[in-house]
PDB file with SEQRES, HELIX, SHEET and CRYST1 records, atoms N, CA, C and O in Angstrom:
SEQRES   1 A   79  UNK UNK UNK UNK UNK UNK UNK UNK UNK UNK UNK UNK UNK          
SEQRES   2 A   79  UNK UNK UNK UNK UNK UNK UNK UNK UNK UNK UNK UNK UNK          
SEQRES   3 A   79  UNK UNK UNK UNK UNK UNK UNK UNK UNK UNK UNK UNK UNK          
SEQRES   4 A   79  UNK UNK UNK UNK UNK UNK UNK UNK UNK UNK UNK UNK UNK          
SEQRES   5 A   79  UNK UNK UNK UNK UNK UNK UNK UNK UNK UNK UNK UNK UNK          
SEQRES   6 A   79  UNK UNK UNK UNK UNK UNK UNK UNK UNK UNK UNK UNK UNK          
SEQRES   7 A   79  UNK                                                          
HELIX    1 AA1 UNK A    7  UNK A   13  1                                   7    
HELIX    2 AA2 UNK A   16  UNK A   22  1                                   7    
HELIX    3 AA3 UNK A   28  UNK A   33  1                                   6    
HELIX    4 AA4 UNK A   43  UNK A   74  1                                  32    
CRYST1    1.000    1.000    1.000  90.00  90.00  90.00 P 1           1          
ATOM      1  N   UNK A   1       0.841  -1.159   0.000  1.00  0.00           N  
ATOM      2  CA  UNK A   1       0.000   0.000   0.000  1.00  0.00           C  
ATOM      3  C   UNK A   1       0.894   1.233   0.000  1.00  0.00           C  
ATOM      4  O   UNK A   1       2.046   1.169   0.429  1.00  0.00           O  
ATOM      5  N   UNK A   2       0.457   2.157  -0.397  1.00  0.00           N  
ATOM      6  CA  UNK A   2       1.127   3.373  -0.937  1.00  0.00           C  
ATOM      7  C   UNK A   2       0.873   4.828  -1.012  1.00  0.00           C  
ATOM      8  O   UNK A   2      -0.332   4.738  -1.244  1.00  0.00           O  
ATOM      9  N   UNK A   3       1.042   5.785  -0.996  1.00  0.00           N  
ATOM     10  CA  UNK A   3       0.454   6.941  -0.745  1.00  0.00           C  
ATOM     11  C   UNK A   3      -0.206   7.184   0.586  1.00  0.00           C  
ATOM     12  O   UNK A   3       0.039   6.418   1.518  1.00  0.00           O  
ATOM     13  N   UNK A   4      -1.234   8.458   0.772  1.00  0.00           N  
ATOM     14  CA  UNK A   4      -1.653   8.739   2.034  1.00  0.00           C  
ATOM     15  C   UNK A   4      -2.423   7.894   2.865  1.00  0.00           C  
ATOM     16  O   UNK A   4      -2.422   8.252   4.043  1.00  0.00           O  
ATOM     17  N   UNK A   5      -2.997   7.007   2.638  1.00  0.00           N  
ATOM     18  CA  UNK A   5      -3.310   5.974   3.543  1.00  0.00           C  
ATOM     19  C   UNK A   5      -2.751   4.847   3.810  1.00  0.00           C  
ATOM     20  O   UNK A   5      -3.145   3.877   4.457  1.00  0.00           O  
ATOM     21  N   UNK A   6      -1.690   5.085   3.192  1.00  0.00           N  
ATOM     22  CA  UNK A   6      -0.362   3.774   3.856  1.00  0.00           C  
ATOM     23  C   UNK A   6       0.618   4.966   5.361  1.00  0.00           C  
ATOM     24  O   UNK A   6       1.433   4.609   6.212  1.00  0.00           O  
ATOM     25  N   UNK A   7       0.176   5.998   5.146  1.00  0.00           N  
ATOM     26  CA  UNK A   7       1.248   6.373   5.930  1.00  0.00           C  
ATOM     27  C   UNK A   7      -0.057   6.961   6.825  1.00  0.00           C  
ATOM     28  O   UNK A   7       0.233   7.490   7.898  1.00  0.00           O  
ATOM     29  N   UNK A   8      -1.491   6.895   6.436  1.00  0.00           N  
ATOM     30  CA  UNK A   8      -1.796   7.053   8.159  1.00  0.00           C  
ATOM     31  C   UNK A   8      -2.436   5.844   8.712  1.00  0.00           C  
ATOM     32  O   UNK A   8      -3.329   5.968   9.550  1.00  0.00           O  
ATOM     33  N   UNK A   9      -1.953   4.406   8.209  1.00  0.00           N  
ATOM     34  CA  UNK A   9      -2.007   3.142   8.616  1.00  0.00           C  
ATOM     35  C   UNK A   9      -0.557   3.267   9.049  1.00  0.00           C  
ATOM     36  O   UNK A   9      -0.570   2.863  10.212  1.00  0.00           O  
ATOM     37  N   UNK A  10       0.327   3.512   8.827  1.00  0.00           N  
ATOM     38  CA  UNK A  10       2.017   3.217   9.359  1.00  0.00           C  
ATOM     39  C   UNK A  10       1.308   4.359  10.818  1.00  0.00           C  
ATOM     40  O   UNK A  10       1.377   3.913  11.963  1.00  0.00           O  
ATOM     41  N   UNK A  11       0.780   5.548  10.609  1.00  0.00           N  
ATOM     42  CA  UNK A  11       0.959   6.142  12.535  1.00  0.00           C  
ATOM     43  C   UNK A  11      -0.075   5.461  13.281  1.00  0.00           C  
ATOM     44  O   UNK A  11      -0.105   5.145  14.470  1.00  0.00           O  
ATOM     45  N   UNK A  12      -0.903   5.300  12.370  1.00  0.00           N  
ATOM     46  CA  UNK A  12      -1.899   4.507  13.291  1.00  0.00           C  
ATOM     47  C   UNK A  12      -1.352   3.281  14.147  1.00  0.00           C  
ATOM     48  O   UNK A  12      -1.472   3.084  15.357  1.00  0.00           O  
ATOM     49  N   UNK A  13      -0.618   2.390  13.020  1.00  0.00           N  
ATOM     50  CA  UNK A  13       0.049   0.990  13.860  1.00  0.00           C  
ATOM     51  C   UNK A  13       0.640   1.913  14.754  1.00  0.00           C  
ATOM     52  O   UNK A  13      -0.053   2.170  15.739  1.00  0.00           O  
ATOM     53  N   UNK A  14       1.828   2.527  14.666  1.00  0.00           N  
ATOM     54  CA  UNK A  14       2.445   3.358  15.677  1.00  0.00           C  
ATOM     55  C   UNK A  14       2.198   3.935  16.587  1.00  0.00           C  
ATOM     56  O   UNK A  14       3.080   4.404  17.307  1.00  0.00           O  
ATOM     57  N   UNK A  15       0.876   4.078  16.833  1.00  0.00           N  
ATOM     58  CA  UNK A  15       0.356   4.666  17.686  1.00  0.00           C  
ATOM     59  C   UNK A  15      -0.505   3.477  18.665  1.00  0.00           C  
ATOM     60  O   UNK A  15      -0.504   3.581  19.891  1.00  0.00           O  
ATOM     61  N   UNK A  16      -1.165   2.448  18.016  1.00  0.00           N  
ATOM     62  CA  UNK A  16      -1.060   1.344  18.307  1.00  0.00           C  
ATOM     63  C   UNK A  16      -0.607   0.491  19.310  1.00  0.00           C  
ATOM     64  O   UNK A  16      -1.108  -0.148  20.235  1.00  0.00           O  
ATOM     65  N   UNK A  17       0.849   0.742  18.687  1.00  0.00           N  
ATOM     66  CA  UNK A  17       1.930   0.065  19.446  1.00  0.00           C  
ATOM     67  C   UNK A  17       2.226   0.475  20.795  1.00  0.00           C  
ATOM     68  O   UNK A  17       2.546  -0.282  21.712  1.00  0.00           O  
ATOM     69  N   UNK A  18       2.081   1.889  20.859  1.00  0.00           N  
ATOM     70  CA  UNK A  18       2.212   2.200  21.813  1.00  0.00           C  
ATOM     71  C   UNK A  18       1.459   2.198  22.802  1.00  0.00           C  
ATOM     72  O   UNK A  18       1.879   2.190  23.959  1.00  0.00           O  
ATOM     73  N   UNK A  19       0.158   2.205  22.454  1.00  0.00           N  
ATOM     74  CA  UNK A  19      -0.983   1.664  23.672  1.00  0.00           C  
ATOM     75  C   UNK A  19      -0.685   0.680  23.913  1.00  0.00           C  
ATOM     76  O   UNK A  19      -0.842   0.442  25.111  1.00  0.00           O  
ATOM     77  N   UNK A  20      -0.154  -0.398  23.153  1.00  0.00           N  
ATOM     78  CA  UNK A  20      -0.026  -1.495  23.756  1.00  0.00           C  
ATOM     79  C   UNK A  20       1.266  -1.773  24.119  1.00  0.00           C  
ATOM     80  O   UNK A  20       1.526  -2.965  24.282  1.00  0.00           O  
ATOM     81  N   UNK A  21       1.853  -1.235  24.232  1.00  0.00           N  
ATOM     82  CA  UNK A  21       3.133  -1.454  25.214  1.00  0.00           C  
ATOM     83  C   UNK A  21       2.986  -0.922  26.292  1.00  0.00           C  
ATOM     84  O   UNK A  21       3.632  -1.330  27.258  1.00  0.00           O  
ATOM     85  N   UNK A  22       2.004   0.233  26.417  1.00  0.00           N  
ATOM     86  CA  UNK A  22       2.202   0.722  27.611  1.00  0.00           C  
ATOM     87  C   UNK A  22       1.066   0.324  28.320  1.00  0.00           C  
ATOM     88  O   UNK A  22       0.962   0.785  29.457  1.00  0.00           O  
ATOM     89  N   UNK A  23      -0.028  -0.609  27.815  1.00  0.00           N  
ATOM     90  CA  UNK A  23      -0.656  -1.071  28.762  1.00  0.00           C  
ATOM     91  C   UNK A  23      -1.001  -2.489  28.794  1.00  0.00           C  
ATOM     92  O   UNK A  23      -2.026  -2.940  29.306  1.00  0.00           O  
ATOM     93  N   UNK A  24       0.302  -3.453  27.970  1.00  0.00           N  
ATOM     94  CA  UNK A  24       0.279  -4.719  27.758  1.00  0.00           C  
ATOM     95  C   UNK A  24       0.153  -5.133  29.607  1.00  0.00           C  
ATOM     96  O   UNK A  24      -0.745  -5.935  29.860  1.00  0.00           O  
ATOM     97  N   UNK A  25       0.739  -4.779  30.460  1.00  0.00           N  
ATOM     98  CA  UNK A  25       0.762  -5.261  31.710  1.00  0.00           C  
ATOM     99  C   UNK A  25       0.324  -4.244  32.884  1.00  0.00           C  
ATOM    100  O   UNK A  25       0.804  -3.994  33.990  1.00  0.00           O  
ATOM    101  N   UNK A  26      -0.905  -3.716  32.099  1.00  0.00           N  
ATOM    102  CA  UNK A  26      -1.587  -2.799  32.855  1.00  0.00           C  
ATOM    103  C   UNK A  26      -2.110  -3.829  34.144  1.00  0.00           C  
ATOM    104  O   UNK A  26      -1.973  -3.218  35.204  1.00  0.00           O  
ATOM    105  N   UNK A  27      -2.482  -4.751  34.283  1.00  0.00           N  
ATOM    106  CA  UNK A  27      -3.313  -5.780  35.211  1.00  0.00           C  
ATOM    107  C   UNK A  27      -2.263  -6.484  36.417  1.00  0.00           C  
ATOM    108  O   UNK A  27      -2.388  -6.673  37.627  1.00  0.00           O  
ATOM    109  N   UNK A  28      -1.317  -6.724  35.551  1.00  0.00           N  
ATOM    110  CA  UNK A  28       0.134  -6.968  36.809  1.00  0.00           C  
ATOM    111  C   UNK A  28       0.505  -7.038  37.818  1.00  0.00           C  
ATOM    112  O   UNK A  28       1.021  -7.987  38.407  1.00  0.00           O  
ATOM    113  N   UNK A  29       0.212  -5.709  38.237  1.00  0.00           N  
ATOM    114  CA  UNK A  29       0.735  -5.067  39.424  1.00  0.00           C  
ATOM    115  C   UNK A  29      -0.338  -5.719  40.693  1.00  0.00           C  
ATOM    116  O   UNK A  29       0.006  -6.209  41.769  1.00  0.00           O  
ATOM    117  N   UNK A  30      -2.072  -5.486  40.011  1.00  0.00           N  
ATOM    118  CA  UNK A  30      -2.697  -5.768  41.388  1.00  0.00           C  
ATOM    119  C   UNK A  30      -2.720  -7.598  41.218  1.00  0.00           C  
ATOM    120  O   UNK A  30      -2.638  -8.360  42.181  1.00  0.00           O  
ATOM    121  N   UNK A  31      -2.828  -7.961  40.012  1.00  0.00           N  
ATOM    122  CA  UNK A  31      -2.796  -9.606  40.238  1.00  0.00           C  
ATOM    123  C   UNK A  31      -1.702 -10.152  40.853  1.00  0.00           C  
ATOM    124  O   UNK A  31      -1.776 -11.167  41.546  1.00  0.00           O  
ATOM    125  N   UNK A  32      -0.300  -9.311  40.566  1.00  0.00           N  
ATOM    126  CA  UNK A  32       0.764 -10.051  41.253  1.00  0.00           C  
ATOM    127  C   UNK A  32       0.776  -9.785  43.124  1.00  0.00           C  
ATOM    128  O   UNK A  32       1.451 -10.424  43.931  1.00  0.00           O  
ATOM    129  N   UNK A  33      -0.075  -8.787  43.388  1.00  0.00           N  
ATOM    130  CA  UNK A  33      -0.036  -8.502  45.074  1.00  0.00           C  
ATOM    131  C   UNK A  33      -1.138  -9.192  45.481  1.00  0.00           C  
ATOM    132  O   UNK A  33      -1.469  -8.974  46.647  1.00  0.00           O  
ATOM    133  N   UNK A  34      -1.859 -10.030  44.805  1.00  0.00           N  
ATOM    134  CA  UNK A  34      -2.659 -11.279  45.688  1.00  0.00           C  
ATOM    135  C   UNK A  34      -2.313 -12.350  45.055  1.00  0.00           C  
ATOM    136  O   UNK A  34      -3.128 -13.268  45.148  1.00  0.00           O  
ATOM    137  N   UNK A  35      -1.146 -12.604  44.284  1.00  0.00           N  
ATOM    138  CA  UNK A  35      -0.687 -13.717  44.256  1.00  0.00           C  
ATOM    139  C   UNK A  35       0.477 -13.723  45.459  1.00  0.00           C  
ATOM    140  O   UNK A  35       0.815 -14.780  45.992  1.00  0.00           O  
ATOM    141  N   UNK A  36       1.144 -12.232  45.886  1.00  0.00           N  
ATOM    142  CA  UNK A  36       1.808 -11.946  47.217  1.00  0.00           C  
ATOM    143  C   UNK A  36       1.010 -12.602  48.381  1.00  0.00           C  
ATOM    144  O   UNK A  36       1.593 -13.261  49.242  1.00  0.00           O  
ATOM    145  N   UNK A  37      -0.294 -12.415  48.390  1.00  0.00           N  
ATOM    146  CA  UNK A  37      -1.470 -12.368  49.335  1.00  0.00           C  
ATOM    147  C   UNK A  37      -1.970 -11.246  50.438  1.00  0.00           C  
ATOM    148  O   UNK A  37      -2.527 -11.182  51.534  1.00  0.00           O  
ATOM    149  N   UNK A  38      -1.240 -10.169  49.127  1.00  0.00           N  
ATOM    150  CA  UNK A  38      -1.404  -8.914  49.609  1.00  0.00           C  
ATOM    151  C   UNK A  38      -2.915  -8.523  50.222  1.00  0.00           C  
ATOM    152  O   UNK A  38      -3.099  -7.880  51.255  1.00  0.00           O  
ATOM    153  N   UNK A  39      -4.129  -9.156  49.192  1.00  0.00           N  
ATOM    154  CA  UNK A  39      -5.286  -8.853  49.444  1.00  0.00           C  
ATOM    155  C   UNK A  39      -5.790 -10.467  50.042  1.00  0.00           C  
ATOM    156  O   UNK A  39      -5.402 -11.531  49.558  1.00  0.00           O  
ATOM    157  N   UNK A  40      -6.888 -10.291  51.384  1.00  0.00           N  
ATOM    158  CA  UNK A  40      -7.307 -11.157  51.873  1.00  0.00           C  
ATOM    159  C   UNK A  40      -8.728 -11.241  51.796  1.00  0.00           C  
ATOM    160  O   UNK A  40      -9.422 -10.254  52.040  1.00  0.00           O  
ATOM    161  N   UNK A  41      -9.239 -12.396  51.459  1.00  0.00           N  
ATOM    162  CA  UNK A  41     -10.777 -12.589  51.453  1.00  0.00           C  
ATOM    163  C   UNK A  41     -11.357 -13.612  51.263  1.00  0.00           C  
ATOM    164  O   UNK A  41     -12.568 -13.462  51.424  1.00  0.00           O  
ATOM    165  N   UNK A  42     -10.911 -15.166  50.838  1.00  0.00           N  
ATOM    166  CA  UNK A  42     -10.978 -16.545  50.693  1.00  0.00           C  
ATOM    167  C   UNK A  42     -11.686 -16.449  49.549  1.00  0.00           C  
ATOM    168  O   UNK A  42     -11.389 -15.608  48.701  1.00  0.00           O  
ATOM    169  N   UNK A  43     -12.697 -17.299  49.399  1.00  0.00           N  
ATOM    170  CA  UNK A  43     -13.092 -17.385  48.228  1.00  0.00           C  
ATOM    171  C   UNK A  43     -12.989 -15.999  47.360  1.00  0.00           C  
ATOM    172  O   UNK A  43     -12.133 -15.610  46.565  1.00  0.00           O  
ATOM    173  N   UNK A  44     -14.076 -15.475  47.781  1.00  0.00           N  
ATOM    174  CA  UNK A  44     -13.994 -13.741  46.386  1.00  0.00           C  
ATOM    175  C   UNK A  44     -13.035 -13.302  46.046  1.00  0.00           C  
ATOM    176  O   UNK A  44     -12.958 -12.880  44.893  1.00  0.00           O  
ATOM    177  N   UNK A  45     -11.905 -13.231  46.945  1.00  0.00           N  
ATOM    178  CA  UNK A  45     -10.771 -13.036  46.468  1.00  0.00           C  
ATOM    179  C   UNK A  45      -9.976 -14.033  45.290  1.00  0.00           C  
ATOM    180  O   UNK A  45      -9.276 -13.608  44.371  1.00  0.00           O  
ATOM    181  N   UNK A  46     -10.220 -15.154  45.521  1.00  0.00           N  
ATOM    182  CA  UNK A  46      -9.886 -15.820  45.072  1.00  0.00           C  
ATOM    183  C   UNK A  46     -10.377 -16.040  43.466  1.00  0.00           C  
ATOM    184  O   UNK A  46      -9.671 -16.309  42.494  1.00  0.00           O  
ATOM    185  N   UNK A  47     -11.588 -15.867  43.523  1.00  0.00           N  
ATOM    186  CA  UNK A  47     -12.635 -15.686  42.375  1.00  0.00           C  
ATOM    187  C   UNK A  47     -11.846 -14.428  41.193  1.00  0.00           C  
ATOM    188  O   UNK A  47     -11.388 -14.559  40.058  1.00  0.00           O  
ATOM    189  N   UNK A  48     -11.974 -13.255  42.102  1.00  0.00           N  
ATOM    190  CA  UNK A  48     -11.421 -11.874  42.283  1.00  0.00           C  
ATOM    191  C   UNK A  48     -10.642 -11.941  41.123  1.00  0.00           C  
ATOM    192  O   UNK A  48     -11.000 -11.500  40.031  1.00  0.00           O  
ATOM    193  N   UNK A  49      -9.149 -12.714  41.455  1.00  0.00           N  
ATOM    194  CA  UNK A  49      -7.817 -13.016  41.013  1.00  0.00           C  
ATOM    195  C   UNK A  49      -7.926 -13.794  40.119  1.00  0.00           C  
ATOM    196  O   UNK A  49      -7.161 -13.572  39.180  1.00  0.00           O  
ATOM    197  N   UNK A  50      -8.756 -14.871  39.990  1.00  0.00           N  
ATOM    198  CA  UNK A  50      -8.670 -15.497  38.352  1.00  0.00           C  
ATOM    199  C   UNK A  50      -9.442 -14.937  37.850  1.00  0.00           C  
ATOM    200  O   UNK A  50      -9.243 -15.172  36.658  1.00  0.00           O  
ATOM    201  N   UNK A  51     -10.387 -14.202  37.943  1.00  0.00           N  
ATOM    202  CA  UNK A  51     -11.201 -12.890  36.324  1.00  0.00           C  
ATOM    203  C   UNK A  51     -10.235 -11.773  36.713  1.00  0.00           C  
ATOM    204  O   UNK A  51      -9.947 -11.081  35.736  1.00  0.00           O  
ATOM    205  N   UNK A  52      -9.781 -11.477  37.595  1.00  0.00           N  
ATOM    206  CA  UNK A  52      -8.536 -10.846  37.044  1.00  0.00           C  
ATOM    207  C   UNK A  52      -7.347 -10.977  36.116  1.00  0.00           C  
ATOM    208  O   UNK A  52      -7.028 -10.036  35.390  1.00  0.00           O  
ATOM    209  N   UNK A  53      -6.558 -12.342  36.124  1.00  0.00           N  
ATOM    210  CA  UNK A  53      -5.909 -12.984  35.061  1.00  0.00           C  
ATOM    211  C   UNK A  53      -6.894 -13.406  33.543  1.00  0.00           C  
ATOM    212  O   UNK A  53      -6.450 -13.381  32.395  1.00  0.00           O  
ATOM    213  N   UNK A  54      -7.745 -13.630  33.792  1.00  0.00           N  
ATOM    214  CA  UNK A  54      -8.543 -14.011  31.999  1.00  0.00           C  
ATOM    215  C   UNK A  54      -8.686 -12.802  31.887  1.00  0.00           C  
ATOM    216  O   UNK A  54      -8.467 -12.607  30.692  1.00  0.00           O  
ATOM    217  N   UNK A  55      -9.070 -11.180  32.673  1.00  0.00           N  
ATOM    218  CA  UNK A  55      -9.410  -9.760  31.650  1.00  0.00           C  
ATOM    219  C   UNK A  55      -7.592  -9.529  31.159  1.00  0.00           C  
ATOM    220  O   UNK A  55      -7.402  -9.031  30.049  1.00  0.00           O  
ATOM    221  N   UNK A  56      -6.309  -9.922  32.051  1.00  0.00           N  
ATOM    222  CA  UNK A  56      -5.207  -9.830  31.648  1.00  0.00           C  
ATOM    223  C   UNK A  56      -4.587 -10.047  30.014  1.00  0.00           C  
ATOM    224  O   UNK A  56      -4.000  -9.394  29.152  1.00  0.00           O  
ATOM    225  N   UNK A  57      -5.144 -11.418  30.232  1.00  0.00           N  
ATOM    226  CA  UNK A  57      -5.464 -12.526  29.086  1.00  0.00           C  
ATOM    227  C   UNK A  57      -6.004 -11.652  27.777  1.00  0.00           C  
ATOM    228  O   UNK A  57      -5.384 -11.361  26.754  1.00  0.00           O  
ATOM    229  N   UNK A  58      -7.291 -11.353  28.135  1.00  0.00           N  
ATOM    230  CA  UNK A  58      -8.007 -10.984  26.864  1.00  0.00           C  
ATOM    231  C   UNK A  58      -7.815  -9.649  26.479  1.00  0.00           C  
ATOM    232  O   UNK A  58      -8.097  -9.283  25.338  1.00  0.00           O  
ATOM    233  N   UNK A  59      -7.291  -8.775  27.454  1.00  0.00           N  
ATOM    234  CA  UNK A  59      -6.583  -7.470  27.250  1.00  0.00           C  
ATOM    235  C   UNK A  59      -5.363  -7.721  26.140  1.00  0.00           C  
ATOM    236  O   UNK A  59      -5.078  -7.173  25.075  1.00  0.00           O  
ATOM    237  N   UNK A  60      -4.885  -8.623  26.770  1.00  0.00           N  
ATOM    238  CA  UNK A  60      -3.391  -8.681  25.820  1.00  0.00           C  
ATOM    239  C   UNK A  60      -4.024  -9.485  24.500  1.00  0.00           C  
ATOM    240  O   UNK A  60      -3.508  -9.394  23.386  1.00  0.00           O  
ATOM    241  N   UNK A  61      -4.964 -10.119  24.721  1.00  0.00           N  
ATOM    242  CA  UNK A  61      -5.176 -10.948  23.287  1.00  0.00           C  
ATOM    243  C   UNK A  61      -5.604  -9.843  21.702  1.00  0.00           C  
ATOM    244  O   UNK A  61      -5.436  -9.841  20.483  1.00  0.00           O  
ATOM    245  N   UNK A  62      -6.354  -8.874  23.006  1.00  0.00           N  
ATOM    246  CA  UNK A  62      -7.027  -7.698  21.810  1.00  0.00           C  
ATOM    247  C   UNK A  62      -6.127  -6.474  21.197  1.00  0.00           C  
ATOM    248  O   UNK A  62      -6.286  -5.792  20.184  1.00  0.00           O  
ATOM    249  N   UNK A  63      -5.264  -6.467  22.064  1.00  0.00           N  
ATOM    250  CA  UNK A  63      -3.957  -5.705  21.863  1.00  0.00           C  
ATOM    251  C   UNK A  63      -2.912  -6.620  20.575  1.00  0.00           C  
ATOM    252  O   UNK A  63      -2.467  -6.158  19.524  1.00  0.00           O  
ATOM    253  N   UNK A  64      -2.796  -7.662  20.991  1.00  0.00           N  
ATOM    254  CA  UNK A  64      -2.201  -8.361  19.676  1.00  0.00           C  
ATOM    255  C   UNK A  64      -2.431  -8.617  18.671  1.00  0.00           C  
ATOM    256  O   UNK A  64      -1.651  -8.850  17.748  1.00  0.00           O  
ATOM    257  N   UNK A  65      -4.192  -8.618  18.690  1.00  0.00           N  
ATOM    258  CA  UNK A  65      -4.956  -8.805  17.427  1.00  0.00           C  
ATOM    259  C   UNK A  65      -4.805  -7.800  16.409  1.00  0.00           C  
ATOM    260  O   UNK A  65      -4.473  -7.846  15.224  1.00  0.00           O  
ATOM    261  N   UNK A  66      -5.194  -6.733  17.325  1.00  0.00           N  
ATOM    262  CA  UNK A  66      -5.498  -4.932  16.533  1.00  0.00           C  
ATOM    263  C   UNK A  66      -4.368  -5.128  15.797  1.00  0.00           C  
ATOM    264  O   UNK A  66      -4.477  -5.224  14.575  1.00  0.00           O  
ATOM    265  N   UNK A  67      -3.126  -5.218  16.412  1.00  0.00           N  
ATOM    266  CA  UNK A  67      -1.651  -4.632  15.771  1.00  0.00           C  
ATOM    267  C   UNK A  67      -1.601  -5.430  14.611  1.00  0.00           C  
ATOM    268  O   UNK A  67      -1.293  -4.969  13.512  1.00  0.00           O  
ATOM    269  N   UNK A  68      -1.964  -6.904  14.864  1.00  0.00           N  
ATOM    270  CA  UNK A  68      -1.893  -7.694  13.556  1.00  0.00           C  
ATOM    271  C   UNK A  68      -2.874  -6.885  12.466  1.00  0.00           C  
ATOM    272  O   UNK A  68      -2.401  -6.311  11.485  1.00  0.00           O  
ATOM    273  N   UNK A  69      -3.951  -6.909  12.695  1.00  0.00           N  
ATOM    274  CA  UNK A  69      -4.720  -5.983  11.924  1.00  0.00           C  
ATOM    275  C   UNK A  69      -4.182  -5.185  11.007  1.00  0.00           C  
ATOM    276  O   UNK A  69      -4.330  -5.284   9.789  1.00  0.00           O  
ATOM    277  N   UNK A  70      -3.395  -4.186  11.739  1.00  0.00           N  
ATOM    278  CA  UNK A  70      -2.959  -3.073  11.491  1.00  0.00           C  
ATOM    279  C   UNK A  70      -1.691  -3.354  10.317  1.00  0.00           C  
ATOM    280  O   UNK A  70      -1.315  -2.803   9.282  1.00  0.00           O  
ATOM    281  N   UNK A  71      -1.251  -4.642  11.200  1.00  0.00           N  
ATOM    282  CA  UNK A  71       0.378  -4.848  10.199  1.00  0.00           C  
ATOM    283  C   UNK A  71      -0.128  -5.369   8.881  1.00  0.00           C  
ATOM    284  O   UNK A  71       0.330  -4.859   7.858  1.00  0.00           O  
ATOM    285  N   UNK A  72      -1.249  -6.572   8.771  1.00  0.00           N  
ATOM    286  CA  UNK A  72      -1.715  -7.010   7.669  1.00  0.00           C  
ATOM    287  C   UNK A  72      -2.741  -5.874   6.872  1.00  0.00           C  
ATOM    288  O   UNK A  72      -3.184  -6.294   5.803  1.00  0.00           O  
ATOM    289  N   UNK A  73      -3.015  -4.987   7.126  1.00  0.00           N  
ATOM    290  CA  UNK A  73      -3.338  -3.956   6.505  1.00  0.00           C  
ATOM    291  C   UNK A  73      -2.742  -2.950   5.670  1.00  0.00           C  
ATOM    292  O   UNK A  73      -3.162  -2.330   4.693  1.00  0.00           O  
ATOM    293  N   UNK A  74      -1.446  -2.945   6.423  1.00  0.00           N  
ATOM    294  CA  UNK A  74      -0.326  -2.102   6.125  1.00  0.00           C  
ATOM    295  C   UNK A  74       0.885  -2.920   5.093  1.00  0.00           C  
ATOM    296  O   UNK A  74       1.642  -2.343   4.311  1.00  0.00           O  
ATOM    297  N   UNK A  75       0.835  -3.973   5.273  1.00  0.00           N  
ATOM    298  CA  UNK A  75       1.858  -4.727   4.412  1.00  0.00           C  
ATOM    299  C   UNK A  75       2.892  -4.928   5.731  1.00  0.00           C  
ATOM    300  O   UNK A  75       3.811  -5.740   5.625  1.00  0.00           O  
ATOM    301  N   UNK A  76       2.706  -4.147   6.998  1.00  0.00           N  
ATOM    302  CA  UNK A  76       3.886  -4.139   7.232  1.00  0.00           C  
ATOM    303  C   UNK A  76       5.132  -5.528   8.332  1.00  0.00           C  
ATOM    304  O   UNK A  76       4.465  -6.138   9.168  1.00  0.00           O  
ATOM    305  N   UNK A  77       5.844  -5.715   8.322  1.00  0.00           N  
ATOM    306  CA  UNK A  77       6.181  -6.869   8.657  1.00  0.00           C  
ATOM    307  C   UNK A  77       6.288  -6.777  10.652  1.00  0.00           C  
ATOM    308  O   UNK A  77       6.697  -5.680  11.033  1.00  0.00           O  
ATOM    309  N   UNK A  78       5.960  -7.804  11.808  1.00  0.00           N  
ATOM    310  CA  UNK A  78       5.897  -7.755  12.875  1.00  0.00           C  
ATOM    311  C   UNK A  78       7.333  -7.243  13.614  1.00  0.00           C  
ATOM    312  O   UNK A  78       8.446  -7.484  13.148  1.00  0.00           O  
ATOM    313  N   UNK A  79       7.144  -6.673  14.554  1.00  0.00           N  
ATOM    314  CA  UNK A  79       7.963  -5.635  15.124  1.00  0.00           C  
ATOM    315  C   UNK A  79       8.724  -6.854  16.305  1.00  0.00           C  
ATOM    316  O   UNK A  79       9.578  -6.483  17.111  1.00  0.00           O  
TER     317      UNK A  79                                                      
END                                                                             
């Protein structure tokens, strides 16, 4: 692809990318402090912490998708 909509598919991926780098491990921080056992509550907590890891999951799944999107749209090859 070529001309002006190859290059606002190239900022778009780019821009892209950068949401998703900067919020590939947005979920992290609180799943890894009740895998610490930072947070206490038995079951709900527990509940809590694995739909916390599958929105992790599917956060990052939709983040990988888009970019593919974006790259197979663009011609352009994975980063």
């Amino acid at each position: 692809m070529s001309g002006p909509d190859a290059l606002e598919l190239r900022m778009l991926l780019g821009r892209a990318q950068n949401l998703s780098d900067e919020h590939w491990r947005l979920l992290s921080g609180p799943r890894r402090a009740m895998d610490d056992r930072a947070w206490v509550g038995g079951p709900s907590a527990t509940g809590f912490a694995s739909r916390l890891e599958d929105a992790e999951r599917r956060l990052q799944t939709q983040l990988a998708r888009a970019l593919q999107l974006l790259r197979d749209k663009s011609n352009l090859p994975a980063l």
